[in-house]
C-alpha positions in Angstrom: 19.8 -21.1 -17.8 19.7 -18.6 -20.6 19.4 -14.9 -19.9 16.7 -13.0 -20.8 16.1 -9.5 -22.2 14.7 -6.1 -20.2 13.2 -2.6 -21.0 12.1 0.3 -18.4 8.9 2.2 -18.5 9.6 5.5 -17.4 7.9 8.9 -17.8 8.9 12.9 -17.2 6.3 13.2 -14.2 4.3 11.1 -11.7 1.0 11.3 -12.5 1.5 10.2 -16.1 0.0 6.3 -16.2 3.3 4.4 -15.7 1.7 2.2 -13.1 -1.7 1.4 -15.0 -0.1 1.1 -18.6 2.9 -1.7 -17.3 0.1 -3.5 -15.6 -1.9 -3.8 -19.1 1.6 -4.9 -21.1 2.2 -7.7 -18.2 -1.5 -8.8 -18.2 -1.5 -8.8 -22.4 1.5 -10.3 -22.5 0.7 -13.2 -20.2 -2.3 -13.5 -22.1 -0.2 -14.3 -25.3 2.4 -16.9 -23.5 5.3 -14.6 -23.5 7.5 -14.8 -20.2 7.4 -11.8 -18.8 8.2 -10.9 -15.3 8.7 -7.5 -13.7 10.3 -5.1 -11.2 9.3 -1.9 -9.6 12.3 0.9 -9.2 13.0 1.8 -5.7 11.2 1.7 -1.9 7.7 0.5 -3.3 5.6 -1.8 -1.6 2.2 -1.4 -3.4 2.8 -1.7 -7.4 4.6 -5.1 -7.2 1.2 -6.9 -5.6 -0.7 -5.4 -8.8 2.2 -6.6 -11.3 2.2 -9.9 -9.7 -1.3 -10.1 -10.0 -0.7 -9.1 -13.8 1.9 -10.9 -14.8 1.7 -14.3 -12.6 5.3 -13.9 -11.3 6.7 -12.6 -8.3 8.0 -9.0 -8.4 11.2 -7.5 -7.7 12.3 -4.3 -6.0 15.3 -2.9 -7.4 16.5 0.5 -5.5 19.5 2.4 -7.2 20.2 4.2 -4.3 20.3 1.1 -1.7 21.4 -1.7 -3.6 24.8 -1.8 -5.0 25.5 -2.0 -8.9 26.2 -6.2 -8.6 22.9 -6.3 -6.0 20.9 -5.0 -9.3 22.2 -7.1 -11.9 22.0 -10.2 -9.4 18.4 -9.5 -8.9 17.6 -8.3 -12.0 19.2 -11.3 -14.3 17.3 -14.6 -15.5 15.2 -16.0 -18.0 12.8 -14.2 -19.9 11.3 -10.6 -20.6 11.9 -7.9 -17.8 10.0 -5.2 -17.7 10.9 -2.3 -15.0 8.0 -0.2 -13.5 9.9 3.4 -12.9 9.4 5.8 -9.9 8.3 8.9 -10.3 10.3 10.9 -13.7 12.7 9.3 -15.3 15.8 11.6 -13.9 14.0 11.9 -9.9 15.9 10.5 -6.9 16.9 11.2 -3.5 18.9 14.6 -2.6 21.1 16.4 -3.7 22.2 14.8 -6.9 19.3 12.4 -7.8 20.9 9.1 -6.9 18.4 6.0 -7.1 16.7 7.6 -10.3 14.7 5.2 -12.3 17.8 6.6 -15.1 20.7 5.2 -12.6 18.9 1.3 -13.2 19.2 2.2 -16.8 22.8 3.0 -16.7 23.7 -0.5 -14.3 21.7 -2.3 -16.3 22.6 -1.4 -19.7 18.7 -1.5 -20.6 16.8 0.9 -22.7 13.8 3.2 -21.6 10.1 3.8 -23.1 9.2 7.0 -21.9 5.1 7.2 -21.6 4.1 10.4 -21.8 0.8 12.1 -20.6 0.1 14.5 -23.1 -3.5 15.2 -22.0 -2.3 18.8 -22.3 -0.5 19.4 -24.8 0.3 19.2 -28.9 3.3 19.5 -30.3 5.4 20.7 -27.2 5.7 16.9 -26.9 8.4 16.6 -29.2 10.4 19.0 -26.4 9.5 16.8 -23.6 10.6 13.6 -25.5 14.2 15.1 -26.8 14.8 16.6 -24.1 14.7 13.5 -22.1 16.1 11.7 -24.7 19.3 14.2 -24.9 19.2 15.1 -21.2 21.9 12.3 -20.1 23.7 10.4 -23.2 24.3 7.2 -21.2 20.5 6.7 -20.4 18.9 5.2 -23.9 15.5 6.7 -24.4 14.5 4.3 -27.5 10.7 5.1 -27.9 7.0 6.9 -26.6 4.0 5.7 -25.9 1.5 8.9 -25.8 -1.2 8.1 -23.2 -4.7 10.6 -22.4 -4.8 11.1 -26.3 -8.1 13.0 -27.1 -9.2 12.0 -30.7 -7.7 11.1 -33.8 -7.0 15.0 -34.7 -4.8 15.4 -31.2 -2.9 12.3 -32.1 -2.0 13.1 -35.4 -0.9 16.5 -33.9 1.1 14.0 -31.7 2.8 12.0 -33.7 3.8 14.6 -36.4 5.6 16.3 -34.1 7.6 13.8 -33.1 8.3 12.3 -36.4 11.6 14.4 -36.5 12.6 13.4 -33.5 13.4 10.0 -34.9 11.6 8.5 -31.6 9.3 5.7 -32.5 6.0 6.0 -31.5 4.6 2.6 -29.9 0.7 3.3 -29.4 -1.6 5.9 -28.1 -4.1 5.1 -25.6 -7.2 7.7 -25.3 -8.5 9.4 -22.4 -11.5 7.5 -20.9 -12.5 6.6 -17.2 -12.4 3.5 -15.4 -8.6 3.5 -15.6 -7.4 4.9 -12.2 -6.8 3.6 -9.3 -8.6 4.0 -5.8 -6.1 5.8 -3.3 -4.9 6.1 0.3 -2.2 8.3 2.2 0.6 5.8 1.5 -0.5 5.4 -2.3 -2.6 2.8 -4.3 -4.9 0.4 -2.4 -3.6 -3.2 -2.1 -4.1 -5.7 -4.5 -6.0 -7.8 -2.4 -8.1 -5.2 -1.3 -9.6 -5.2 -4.7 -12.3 -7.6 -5.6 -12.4 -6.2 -9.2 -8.8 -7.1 -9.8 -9.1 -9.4 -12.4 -11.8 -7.4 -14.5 -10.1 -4.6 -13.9 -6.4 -6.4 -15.3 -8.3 -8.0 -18.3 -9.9 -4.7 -19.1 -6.3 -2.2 -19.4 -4.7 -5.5 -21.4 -7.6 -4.9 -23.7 -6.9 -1.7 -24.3 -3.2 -2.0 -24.2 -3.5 -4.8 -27.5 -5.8 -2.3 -28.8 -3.0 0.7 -28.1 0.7 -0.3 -28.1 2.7 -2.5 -30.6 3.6 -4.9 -28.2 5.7 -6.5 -30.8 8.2 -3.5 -31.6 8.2 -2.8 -27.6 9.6 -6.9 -27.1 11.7 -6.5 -29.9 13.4 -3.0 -28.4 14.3 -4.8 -25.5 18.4 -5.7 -24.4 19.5 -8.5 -23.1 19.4 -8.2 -19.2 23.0 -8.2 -17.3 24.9 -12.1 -16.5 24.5 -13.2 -13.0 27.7 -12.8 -11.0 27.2 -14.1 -7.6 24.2 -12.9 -5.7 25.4 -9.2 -5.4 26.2 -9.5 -1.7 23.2 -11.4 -0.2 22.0 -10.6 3.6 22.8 -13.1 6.2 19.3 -14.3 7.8 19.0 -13.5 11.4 18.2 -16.4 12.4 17.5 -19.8 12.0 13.6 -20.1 11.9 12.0 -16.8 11.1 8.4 -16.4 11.3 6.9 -13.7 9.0 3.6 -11.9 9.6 1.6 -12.0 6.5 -1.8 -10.5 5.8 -3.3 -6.9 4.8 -1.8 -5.4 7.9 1.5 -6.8 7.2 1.9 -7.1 3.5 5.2 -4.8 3.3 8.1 -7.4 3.3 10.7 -6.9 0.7 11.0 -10.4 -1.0 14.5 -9.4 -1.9 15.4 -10.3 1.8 13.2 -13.3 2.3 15.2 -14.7 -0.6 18.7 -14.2 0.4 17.4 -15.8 4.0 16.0 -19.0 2.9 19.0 -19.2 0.1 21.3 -19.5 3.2 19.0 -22.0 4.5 16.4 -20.0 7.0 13.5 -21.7 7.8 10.2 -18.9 6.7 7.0 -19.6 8.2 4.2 -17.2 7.3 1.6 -16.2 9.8 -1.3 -14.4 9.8 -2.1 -12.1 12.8 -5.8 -10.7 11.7 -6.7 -14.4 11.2 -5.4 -14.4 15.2 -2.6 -16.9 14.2 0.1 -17.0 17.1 3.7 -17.0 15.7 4.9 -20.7 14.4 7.5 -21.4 16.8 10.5 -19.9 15.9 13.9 -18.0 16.9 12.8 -14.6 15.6 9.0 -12.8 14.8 9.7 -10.4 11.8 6.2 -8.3 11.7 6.8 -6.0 8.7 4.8 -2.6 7.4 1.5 -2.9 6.3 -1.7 -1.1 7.4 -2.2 -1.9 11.1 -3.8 1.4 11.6 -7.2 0.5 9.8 -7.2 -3.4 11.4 -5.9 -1.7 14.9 -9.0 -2.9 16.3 -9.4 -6.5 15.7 -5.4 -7.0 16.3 -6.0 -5.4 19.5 -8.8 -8.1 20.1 -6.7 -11.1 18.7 -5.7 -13.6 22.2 -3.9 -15.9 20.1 -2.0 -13.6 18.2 -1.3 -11.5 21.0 -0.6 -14.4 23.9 1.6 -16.0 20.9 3.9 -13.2 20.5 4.2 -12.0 24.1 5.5 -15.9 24.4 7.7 -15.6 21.6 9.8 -12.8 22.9 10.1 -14.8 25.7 11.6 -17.5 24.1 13.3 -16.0 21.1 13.4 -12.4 19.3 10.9 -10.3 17.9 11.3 -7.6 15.4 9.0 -4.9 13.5 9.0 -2.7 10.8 6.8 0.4 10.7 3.4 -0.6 11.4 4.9 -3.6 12.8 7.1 -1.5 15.2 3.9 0.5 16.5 2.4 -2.8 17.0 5.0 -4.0 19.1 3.7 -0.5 21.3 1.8 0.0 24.1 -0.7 1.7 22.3 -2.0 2.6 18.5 -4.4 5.5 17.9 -6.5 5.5 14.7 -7.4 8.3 12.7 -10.5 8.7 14.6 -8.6 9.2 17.7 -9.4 5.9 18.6 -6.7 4.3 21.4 -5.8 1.1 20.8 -4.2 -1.4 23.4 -0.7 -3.1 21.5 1.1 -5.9 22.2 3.1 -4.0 24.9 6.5 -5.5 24.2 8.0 -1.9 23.7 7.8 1.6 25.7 5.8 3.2 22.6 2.6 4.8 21.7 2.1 6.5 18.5 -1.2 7.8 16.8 -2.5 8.6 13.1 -5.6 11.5 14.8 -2.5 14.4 14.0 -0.6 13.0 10.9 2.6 14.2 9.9 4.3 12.7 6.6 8.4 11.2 7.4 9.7 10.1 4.0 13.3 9.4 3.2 16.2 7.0 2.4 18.4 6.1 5.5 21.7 5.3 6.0 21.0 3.1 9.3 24.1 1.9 12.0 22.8 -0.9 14.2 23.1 0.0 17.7 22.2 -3.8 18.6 19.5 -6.2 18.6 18.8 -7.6 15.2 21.0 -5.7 12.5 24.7 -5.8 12.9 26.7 -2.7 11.3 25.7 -0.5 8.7 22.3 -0.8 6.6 20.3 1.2 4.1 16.8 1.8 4.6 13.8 3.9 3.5 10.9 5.6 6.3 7.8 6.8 4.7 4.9 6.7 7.1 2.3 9.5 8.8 2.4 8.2 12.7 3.0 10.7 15.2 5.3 9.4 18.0 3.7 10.3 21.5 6.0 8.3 23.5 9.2 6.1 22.6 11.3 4.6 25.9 14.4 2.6 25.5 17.2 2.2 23.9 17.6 3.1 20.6 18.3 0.7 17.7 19.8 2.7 15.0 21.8 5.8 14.3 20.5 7.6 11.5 21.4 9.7 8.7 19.3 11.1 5.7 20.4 11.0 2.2 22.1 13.8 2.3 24.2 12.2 5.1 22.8 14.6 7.2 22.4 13.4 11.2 18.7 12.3 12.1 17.8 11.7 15.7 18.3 8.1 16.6 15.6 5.5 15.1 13.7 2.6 17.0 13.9 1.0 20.3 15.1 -2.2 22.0 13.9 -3.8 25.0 15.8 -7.1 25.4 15.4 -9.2 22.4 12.4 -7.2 21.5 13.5 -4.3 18.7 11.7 -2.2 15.7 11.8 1.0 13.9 10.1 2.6 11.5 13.0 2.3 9.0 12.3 -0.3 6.5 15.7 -2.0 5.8 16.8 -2.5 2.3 19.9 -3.8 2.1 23.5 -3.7 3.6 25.7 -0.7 3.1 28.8 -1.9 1.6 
């Protein structure tokens, strides 16, 4: 299978219409048969729904500061055009010295950046901005600017005469107008599915990308993407049979894992527990993040769901993640102060009526139950913990290998935290 080629969209800030601008390029690019896939850099579960939904291809996580050089350039390899969705500015990562930039991709996978640039406010300091990222680390190959929020002709001439000296190409500039954001919550964008405009709304920011960018000099500024060696240190499956909880309260699986599982021959069943599906039968229940805070109600009402996974941990294990984990609870309170009854399996209550934000990579040591040795992981939720009884799962550590009280519980063969786990630390 031949090996295709890849390019990063990037920016200097958040904010600065990364997300909305690589969903129009994969949407007008499907549109013209080209074979484009995509990734999104680091812990992100939202953006790689919408660039699935854009691009009509599964897409790939792929964290620089979890995943290991070969990791990246297993995952990221294959046929086809690549295109990499950055995180936040082009040089931000985790403490203290910015590991896991969207920049440290660039560098392991030898592949050149676009930086879009939001120059809604400002003229010719733009040419500053773009050198200076350009400059700012040798290694990382800043090839080319697309300026987006442009007010009128007059500010993009401005624009683009100031960075003619620069020597960066500019590849399009796509005007200020509204109907281009996207609706929000406290953990980011909305989910795909939870947009019945999605389609409209895809069709509508290719249009103005093929009215915008020179999609032929972006393709053609591409490199080709790193060979495949190996499969950069897959994770073993934890089981045999593995059914997965999947539905808008459980959409935060990394599909990274699933992969590696059913490569080394798991069995993955897919449930849905707001549809009150009970568990295929299996050896282990994985219920990953999602939103089980705004269903908390109707998964608190669901007997077959419930009575299902009450059996299976029983019979087998049963594992969550995040909202997963405070479903396995006692009890889940909404944001209204609503308590709602869980399925019990652990010693925990926790509550979204006083919200406090617990973002972070972490380096994770399994104390038992599911994960063997040492893991990476990321946390980035809003839950309060009122009550948490039982033995811990993991030790903890923050990026900045700094001790964190221990993570998770484990009751039996019933565990969870609200780590999401990455990848192995090796």
């Amino acid at each position: 299978m031949a090996n295709g080629s890849g390019l990063i969209l990037s920016a200097p800030a958040s904010g600065s219409g990364k997300t909305t601008l690589t969903l129009g390029i994969l949407r007008a690019l499907k549109l013209r048969g080209v074979d484009v896939r995509s990734a999104k850099s680091g812990p992100d579960y939202i953006d790689p729904r919408f660039h699935a939904a854009a691009s009509g291809q599964a897409c790939l996580n792929l964290d620089a500061w979890a995943m290991t050089p070969d990791r990246l350039r297993a995952l990221a390899s294959g046929p086809g055009t690549l295109l990499i969705e950055g995180a936040m500015g082009l040089f931000d990562g985790a403490p203290p010295s910015g590991k896991g930039a969207t920049a440290d991709l660039a560098r392991h996978l030898g592949l050149p950046v676009v930086l879009i640039i939001d120059t809604a406010k400002q003229s010719q300091s733009v040419a500053a901005v773009a050198m200076g990222f350009a400059s700012h680390q040798p290694d990382v190959r800043v090839v080319g600017v697309i300026l987006n929020n442009t007010g009128s002709d007059r500010h993009e001439k401005m624009l683009r005469d100031a960075l003619l000296p620069t020597g960066l190409p500019v590849l399009g500039s796509v005007r200020r107008q509204a109907g281009l954001a996207h609706p929000s919550r406290h953990l980011g964008l909305v989910q795909a599915d939870e947009r019945p405009d999605l389609e409209d709304f895809l069709d509508h920011v290719a249009t103005i990308v093929n009215q915008s960018i020179d999609l032929e000099t972006l393709l053609a500024l591409a490199s080709p993407l790193p060979s495949r060696d190996g499969n950069g240190v897959a994770m073993p499956p934890p089981a045999q049979r593995i059914s997965v909880a999947h539905d808008a309260a459980f959409a935060f699986a990394y599909p990274h894992l699933l992969a590696d599982w059913q490569a080394a021959g798991a069995e993955i069943n897919l449930f849905s527990p707001l549809a009150d599906q009970a568990p295929p039968p299996c050896d282990l229940v994985f219920l990953p993040g999602g939103y089980p805070e705004l269903h908390a109600g109707r998964l608190s009402g669901n007997a077959a769901f419930l009575s299902g996974l009450r059996q299976a941990a029983e019979t087998g294990a049963v594992y969550g993640e995040c909202g997963g984990y405070m479903v396995l609870g006692d009890s889940l309170t909404d944001a209204e102060g609503r308590v709602h009854s869980m399925t019990g399996l652990l010693r925990l209550e926790t509550s979204f009526a006083a919200r406090k934000l617990h973002l972070g990579y972490r380096h994770l040591v399994a104390l038992g139950g599911l994960w063997q040795g040492e893991l990476n992981g990321h946390e980035f939720h809003y839950a309060t913990t009122l009550k948490a009884q039982g033995q811990a799962l993991f030790n903890a550590r923050n990026a900045e290998g700094e001790t964190l009280p221990d993570m998770g519980l484990r009751t039996g063969r019933v565990s969870g935290s609200f780590a999401h786990v990455i990848d192995r630390a090796v």
